[in-house]
C-alpha positions as CSV (number, residue, x, y, z in Angstrom):
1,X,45.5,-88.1,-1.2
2,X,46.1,-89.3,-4.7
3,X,43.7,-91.1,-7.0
4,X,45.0,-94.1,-8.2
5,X,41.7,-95.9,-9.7
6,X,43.1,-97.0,-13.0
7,X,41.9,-100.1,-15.2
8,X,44.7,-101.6,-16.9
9,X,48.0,-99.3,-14.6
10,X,48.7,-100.8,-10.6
11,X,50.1,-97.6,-9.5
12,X,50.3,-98.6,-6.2
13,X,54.0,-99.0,-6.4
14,X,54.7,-96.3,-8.2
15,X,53.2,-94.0,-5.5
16,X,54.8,-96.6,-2.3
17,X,58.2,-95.9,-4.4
18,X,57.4,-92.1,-4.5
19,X,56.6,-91.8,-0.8
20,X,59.6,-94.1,0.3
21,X,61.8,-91.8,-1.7
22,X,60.1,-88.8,0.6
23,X,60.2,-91.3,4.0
24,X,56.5,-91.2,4.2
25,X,53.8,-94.2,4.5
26,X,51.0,-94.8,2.1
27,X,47.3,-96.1,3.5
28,X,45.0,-97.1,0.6
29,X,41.8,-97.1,0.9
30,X,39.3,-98.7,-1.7
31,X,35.6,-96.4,-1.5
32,X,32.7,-98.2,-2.9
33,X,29.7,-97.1,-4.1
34,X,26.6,-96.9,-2.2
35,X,23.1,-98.2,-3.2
36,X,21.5,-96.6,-5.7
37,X,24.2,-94.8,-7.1
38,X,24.5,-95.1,-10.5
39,X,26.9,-92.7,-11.5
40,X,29.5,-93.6,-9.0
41,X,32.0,-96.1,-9.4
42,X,34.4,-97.8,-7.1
43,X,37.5,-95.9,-6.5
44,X,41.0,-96.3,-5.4
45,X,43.1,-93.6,-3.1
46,X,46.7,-93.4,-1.3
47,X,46.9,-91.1,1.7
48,X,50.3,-90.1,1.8
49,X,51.0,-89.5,5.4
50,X,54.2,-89.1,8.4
51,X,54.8,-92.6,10.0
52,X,53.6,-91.8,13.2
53,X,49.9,-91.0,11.7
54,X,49.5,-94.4,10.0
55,X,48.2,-96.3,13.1
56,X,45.9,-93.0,14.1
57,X,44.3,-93.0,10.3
58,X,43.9,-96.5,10.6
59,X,41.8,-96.6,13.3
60,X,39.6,-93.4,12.1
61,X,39.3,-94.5,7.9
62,X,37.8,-98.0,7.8
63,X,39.4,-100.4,5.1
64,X,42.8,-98.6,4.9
65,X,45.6,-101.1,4.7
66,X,49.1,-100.4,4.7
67,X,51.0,-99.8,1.3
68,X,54.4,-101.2,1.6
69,X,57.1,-100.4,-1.4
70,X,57.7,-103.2,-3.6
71,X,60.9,-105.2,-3.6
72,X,62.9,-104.3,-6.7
73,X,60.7,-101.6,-7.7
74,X,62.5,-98.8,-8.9
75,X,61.2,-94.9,-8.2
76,X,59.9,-93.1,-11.1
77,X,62.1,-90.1,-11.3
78,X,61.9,-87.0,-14.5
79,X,64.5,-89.4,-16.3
80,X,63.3,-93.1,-15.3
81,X,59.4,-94.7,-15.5
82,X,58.6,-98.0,-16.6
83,X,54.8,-98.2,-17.9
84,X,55.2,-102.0,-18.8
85,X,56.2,-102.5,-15.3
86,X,52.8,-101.4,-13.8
87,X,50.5,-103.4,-16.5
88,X,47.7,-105.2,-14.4
């Protein structure tokens, strides 16, 4: 799982691009809060799992949806990332 809460960075594509690189799937799944919780915030992960556990994990994790790369988006590789790309 990777933590990808972030306020001004959509790093969803950076970690689809990472995981299509790897031919895995990425569920995300947003965790909120419960009542009376003040300290806790609402947070953002990717599960980075095998294409055949996708449907499984979906079933047992409620509110994952499916991360699909996106078009044109180039991996981030040791000599390549785009920070202005991934601005929200």
């Amino acid at each position: 799982a990777v933590h990808i809460t972030n306020r001004y960075l959509d790093l969803q594509p950076v970690v689809a691009a990472a995981a299509q690189q790897l031919g895995l799937s990425v569920l995300v799944v947003a965790l909120e809060p419960g009542d009376g919780e003040v300290f806790c915030r609402r947070s953002l992960w990717a599960l980075i799992v095998r294409p055949e556990r996708v449907a499984s994990l979906q079933a047992a994790v409620s509110g994952t949806k499916a991360l699909l790369p996106r078009p044109g988006f180039t991996a981030w590789t040791d000599g390549f990332s785009n920070l202005l790309g991934i601005l929200k």
